[in-house]
N, CA, C and O of each residue as an XYZ file, in Angstrom:
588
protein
N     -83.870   -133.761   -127.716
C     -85.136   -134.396   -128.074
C     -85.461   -135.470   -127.050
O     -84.472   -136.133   -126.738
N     -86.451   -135.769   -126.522
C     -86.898   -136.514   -125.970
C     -87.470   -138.551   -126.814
O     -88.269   -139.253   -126.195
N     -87.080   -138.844   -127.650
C     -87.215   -139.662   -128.062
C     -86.351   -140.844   -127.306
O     -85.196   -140.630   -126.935
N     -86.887   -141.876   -127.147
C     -85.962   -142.870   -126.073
C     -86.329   -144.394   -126.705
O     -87.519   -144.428   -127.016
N     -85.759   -145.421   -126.926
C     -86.136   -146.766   -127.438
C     -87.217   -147.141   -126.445
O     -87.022   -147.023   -125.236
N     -88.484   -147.644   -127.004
C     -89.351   -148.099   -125.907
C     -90.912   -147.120   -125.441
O     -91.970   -147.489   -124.932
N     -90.535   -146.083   -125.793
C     -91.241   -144.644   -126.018
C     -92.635   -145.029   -125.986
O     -93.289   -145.093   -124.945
N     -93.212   -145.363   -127.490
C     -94.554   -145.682   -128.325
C     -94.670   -146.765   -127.612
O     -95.723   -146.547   -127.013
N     -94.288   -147.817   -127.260
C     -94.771   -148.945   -126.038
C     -94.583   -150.278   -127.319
O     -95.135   -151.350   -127.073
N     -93.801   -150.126   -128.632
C     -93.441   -150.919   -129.319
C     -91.866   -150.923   -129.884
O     -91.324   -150.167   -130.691
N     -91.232   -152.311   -128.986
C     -89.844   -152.417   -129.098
C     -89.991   -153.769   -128.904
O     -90.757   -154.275   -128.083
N     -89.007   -154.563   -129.919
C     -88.794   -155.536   -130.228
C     -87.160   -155.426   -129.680
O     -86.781   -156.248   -128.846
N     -86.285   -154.453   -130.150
C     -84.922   -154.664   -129.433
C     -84.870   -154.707   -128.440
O     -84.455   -155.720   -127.876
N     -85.320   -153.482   -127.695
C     -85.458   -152.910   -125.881
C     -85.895   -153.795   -125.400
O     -85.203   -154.089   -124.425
N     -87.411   -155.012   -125.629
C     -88.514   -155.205   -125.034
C     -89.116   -154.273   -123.854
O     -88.471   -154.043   -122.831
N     -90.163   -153.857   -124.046
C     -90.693   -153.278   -122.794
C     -91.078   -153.244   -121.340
O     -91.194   -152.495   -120.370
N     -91.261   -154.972   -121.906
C     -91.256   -155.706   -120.297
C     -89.951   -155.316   -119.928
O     -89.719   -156.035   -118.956
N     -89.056   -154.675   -120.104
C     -87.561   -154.741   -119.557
C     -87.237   -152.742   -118.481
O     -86.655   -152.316   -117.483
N     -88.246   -152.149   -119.820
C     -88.368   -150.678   -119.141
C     -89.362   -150.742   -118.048
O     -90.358   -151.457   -118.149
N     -89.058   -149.824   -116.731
C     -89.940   -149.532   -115.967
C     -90.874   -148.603   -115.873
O     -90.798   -147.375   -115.865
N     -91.994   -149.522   -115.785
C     -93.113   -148.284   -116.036
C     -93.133   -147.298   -115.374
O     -92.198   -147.256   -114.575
N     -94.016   -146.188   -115.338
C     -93.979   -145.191   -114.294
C     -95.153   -145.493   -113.679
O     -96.114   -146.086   -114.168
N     -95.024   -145.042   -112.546
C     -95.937   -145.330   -111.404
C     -96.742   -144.794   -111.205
O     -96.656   -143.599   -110.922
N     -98.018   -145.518   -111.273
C     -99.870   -145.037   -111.568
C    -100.064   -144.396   -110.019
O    -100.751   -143.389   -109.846
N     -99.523   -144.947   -109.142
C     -99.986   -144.288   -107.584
C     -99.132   -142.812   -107.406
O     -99.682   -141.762   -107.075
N     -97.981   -142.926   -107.634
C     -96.999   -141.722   -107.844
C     -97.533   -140.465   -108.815
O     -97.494   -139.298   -108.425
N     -98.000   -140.833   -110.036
C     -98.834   -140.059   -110.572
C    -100.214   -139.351   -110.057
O    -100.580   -138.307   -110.596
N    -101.069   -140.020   -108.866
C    -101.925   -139.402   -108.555
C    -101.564   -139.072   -107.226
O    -102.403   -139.061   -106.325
N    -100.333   -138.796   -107.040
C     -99.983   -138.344   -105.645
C     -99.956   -136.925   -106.770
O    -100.775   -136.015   -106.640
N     -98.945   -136.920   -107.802
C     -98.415   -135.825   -108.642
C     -99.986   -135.183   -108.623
O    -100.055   -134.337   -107.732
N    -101.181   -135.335   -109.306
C    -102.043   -134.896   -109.875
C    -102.682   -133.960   -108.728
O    -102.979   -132.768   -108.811
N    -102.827   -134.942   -107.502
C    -103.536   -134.283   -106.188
C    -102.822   -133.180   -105.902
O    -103.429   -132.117   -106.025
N    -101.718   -133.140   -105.561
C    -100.545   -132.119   -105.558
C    -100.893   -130.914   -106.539
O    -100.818   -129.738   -106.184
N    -101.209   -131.251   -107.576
C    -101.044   -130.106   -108.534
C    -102.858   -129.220   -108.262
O    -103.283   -128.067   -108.326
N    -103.406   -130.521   -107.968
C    -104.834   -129.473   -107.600
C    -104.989   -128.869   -106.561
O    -106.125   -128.493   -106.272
N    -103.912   -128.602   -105.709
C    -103.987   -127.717   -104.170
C    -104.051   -126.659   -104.872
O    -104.454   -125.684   -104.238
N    -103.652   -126.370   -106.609
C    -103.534   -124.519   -106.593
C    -105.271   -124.498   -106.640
O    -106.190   -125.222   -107.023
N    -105.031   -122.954   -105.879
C    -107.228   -122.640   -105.777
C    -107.572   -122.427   -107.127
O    -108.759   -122.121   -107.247
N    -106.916   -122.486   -108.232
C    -107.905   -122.400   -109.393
C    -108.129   -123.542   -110.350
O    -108.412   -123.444   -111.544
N    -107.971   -124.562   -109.695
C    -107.975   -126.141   -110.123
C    -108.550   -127.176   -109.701
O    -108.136   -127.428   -108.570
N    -109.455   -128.050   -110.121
C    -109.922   -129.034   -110.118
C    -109.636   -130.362   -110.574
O    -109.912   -130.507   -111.765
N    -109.296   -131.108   -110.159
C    -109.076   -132.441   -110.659
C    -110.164   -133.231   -110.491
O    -110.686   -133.353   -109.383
N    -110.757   -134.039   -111.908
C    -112.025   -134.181   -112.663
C    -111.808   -135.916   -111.718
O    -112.297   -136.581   -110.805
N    -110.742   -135.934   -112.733
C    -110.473   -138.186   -112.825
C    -108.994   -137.958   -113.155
O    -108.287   -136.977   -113.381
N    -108.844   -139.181   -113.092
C    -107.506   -139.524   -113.442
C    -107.747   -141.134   -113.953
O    -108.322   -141.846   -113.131
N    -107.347   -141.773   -115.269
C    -107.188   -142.566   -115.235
C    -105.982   -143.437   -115.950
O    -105.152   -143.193   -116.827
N    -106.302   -144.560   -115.143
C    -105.041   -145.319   -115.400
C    -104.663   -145.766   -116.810
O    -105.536   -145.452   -117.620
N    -103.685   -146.366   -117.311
C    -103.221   -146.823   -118.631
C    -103.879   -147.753   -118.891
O    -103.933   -148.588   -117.988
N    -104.593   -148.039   -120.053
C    -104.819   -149.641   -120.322
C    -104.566   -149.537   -121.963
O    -104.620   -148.572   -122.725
N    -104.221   -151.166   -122.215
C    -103.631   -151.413   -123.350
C    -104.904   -150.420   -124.517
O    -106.058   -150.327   -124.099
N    -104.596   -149.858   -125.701
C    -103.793   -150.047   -126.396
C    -103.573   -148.510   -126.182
O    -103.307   -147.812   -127.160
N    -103.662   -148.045   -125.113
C    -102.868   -146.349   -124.525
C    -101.648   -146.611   -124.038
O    -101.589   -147.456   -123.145
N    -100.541   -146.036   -124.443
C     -99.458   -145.524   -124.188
C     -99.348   -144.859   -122.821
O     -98.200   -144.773   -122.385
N    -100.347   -144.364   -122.054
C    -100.099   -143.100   -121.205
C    -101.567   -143.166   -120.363
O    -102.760   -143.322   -120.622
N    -100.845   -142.982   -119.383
C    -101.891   -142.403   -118.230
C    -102.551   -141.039   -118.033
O    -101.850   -140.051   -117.813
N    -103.530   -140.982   -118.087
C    -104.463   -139.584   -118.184
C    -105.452   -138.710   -116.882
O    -106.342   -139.301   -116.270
N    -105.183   -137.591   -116.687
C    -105.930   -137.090   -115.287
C    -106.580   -135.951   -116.096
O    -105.931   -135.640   -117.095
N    -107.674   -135.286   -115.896
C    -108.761   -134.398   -116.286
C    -108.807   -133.517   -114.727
O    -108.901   -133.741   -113.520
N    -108.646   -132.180   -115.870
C    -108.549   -131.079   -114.481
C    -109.717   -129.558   -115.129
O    -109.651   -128.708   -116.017
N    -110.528   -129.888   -114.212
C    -110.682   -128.265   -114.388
C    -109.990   -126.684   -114.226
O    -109.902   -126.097   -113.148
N    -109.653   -126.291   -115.186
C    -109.085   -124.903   -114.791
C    -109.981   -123.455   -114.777
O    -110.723   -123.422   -115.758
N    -110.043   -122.830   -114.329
C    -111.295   -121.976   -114.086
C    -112.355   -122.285   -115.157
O    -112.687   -121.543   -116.081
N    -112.947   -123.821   -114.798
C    -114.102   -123.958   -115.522
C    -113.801   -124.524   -117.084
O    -114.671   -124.829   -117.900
N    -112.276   -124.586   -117.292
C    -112.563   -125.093   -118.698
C    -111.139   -126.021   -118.306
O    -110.180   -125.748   -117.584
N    -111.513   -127.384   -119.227
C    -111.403   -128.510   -118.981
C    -109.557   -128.662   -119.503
O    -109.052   -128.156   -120.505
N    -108.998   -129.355   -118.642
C    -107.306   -129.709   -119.269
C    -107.006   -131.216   -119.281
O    -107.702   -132.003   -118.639
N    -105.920   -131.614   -120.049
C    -106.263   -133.009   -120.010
C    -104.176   -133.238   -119.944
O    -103.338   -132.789   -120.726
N    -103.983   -134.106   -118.671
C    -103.161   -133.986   -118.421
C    -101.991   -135.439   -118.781
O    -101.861   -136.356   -117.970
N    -101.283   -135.394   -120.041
C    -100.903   -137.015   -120.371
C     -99.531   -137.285   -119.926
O     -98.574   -136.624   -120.329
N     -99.425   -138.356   -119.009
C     -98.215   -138.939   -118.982
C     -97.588   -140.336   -119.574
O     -98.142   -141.387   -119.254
N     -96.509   -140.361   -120.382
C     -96.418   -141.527   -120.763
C     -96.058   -142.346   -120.173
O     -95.324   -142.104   -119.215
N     -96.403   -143.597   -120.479
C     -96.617   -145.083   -119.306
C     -95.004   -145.050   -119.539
O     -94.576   -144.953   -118.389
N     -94.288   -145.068   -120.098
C     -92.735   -145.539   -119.927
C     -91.561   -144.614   -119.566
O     -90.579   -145.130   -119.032
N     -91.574   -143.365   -119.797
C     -90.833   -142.757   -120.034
C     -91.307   -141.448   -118.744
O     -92.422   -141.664   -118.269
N     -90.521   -140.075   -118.131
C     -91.337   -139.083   -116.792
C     -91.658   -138.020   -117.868
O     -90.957   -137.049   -117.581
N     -92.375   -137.751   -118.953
C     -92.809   -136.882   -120.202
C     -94.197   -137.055   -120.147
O     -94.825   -138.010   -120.605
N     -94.743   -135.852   -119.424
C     -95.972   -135.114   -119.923
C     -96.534   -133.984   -120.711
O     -96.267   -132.783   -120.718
N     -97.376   -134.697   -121.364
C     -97.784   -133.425   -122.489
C     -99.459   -132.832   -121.629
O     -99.839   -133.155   -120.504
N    -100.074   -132.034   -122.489
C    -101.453   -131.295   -121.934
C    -102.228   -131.237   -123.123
O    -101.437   -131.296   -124.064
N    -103.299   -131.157   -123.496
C    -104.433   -131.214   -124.151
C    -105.619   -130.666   -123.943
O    -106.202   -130.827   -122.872
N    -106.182   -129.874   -125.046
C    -107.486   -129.427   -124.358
C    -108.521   -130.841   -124.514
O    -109.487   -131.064   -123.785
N    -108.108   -131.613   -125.516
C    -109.108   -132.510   -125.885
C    -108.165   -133.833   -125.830
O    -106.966   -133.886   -125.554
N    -109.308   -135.178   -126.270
C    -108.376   -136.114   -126.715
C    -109.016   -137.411   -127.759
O    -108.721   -138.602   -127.848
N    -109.783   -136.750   -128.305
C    -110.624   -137.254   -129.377
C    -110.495   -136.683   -130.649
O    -111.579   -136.367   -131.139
N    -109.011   -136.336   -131.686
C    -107.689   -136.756   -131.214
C    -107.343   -135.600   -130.450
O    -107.864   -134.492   -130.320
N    -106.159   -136.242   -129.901
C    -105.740   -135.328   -129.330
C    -105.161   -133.806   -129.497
O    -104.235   -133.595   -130.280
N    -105.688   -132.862   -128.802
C    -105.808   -131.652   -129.236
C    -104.613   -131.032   -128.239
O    -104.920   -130.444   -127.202
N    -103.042   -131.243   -128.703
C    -101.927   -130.371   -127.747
C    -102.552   -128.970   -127.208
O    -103.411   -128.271   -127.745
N    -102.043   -128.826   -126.310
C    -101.674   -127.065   -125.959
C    -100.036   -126.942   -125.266
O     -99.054   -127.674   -125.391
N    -100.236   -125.809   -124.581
C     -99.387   -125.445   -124.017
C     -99.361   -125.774   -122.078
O    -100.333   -126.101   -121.398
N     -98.057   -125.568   -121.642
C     -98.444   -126.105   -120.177
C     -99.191   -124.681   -119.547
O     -98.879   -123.495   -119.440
N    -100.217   -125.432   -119.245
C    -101.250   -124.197   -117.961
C    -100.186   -123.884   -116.447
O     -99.774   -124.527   -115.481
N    -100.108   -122.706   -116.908
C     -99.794   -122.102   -115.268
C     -99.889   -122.615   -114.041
O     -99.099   -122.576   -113.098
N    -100.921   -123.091   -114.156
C    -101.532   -123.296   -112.965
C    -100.855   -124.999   -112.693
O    -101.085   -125.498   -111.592
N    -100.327   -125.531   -113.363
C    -100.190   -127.212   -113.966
C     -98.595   -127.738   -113.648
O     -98.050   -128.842   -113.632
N     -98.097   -126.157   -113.375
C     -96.274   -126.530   -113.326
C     -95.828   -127.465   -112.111
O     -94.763   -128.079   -112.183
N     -96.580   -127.555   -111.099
C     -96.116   -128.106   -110.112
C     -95.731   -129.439   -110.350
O     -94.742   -129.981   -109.856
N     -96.717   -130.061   -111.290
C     -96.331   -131.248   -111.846
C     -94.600   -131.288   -112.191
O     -93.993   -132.315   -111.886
N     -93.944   -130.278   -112.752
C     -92.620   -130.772   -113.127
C     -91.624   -130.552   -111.963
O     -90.546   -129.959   -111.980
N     -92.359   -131.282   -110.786
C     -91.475   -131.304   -109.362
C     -91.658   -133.164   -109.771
O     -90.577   -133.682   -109.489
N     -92.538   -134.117   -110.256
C     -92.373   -134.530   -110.949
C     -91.847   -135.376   -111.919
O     -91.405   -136.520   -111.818
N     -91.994   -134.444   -113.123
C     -91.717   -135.172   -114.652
C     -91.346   -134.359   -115.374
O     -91.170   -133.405   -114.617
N     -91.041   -133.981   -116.535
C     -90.807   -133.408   -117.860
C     -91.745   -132.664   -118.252
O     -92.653   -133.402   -118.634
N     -92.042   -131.520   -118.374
C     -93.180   -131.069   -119.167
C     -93.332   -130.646   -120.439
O     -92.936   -129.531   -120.779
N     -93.856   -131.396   -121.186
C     -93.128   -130.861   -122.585
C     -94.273   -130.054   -122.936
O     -95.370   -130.445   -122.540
N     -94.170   -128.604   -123.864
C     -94.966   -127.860   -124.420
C     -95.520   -127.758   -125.781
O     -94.917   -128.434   -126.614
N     -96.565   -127.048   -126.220
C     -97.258   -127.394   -127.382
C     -96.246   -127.141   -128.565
O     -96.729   -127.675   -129.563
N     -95.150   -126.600   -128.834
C     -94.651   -126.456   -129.747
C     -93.551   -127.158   -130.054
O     -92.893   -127.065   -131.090
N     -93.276   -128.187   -128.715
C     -92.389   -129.150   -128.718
C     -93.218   -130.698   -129.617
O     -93.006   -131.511   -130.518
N     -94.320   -130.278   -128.491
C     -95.383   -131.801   -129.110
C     -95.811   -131.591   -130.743
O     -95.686   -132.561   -131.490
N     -96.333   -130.265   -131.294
C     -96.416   -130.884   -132.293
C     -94.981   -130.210   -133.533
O     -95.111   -129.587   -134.586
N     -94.238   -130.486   -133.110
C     -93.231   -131.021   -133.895
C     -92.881   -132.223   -134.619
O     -93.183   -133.173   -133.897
N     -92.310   -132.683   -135.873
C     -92.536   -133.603   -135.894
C     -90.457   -134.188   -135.961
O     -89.600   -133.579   -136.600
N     -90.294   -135.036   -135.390
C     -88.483   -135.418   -135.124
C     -88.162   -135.259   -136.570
O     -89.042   -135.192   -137.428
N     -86.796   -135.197   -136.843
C     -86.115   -135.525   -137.653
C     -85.790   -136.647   -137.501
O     -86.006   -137.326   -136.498
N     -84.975   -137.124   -138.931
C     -84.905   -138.593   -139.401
C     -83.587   -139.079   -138.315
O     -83.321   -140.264   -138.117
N     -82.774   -137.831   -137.614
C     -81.490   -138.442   -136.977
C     -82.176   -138.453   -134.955
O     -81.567   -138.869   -133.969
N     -83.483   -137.872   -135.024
C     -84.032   -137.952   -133.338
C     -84.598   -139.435   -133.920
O     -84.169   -140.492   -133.458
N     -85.538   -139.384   -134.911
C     -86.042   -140.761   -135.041
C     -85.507   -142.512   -134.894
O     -86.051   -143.572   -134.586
N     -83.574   -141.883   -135.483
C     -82.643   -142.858   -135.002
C     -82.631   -143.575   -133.601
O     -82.166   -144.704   -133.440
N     -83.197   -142.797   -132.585
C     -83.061   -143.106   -130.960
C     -83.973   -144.204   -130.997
O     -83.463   -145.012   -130.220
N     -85.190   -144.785   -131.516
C     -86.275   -145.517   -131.772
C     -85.476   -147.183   -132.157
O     -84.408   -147.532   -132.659
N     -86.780   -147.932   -131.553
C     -86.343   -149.347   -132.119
C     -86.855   -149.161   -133.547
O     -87.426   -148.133   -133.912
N     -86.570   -150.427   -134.493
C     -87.095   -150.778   -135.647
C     -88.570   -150.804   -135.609
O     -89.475   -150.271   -136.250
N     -88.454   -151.803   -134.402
C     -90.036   -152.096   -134.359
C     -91.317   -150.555   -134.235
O     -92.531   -150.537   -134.434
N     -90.643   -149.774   -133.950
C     -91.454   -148.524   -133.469
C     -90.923   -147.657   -134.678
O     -91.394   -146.532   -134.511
N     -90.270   -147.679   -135.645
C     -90.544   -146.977   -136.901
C     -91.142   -147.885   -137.987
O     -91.094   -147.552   -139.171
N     -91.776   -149.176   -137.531
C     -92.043   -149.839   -138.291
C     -94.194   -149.388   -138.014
O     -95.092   -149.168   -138.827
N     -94.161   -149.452   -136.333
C     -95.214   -148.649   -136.260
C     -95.609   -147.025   -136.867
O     -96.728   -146.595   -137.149
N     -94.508   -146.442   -136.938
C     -94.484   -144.863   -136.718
C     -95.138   -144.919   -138.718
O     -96.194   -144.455   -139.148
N     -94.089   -145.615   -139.467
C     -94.147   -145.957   -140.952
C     -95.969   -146.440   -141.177
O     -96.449   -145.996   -142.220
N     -96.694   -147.071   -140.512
C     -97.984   -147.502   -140.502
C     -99.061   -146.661   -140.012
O    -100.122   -146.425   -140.591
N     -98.568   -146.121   -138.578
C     -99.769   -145.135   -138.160
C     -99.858   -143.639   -138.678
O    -100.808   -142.898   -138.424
N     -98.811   -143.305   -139.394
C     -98.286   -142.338   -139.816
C     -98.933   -140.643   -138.844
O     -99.674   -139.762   -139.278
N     -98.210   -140.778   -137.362
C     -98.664   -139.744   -136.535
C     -97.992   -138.289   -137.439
O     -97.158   -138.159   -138.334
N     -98.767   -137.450   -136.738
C     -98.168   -135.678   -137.134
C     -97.396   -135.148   -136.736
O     -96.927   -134.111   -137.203
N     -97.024   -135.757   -135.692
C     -96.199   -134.737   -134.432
C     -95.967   -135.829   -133.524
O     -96.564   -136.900   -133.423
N     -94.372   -135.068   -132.475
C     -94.284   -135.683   -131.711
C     -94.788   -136.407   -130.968
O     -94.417   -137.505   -130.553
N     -96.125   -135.514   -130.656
C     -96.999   -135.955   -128.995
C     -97.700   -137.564   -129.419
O     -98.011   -138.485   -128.663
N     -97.786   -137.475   -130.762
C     -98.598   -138.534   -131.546
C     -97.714   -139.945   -131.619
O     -98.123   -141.103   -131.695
N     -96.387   -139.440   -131.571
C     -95.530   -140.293   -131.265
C     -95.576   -140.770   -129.753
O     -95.632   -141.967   -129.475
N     -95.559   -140.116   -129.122
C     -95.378   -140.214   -127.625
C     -96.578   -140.720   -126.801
O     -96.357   -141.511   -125.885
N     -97.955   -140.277   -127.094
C     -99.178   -140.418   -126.659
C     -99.588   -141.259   -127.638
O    -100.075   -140.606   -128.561
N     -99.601   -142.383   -127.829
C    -100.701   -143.019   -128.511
C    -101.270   -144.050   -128.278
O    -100.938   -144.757   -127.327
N    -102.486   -144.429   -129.297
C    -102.992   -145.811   -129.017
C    -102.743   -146.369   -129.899
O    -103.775   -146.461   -130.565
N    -101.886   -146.885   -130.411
C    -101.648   -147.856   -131.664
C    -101.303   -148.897   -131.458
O    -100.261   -149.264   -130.916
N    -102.339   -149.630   -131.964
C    -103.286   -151.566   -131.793
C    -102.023   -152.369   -132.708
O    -102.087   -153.580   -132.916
């Protein structure tokens, strides 16, 4: 399982200021990279800001739209067709280059939801969030905006 203290971007044990973020320029080296394949477009990419968890790049794939999430703390990207909420898929073909990379996790990983002994890997403070925002699935764990 991919669950790590610090994850959701709320840790009171870990503190976060203590994990290293991942790197917003490194990521759009990753993104540019991944749009050399000819059936891809890269839309935007944008950076993290509070109360997102994760950095986001928008790609066209023959014409229909992918949404590419990496989390600000942790090398775990998920994919989305949407993100109003967020709508998992699976990793696009065309998208793998990215896991030269990071992690790519897939739609049936993301919406899973942990068990109570993956959930153990978590600070207090982030099942104290998880207990409040009450997400569905992993990715909801992993990708979020929770204020």
């Amino acid at each position: 399982m991919v669950l790590a203290k610090g994850i959701t971007g709320f840790c009171k044990e870990c503190d976060v200021t203590t994990i290293e973020e991942n790197d917003y320029k490194e990521f759009r080296t990753a993104c540019y990279d991944a749009a050399l394949h000819p059936e891809v477009t890269l839309v935007n990419i944008v950076e993290c800001d509070y109360p997102f968890t994760y950095h986001k790049a928008l790609f066209d794939i023959n014409d229909e739209r992918m949404i590419v999430l990496l989390n600000s703390y942790y090398p775990l990207v998920g994919f989305a067709k949407d993100d109003d909420p967020l709508d998992f898929c699976d990793i696009p073909e065309q998208l793998t280059a990215l896991s030269e990379y990071y992690t790519l996790l897939d739609e049936d990983t993301l919406l899973t939801y942990p068990t109570g002994k993956e959930l153990q890997a978590l600070d207090g403070e982030e099942l104290v969030a998880i207990e409040h925002w009450k997400p569905r699935n992993l990715g909801e764990i992993i990708f979020n905006t929770w204020d």
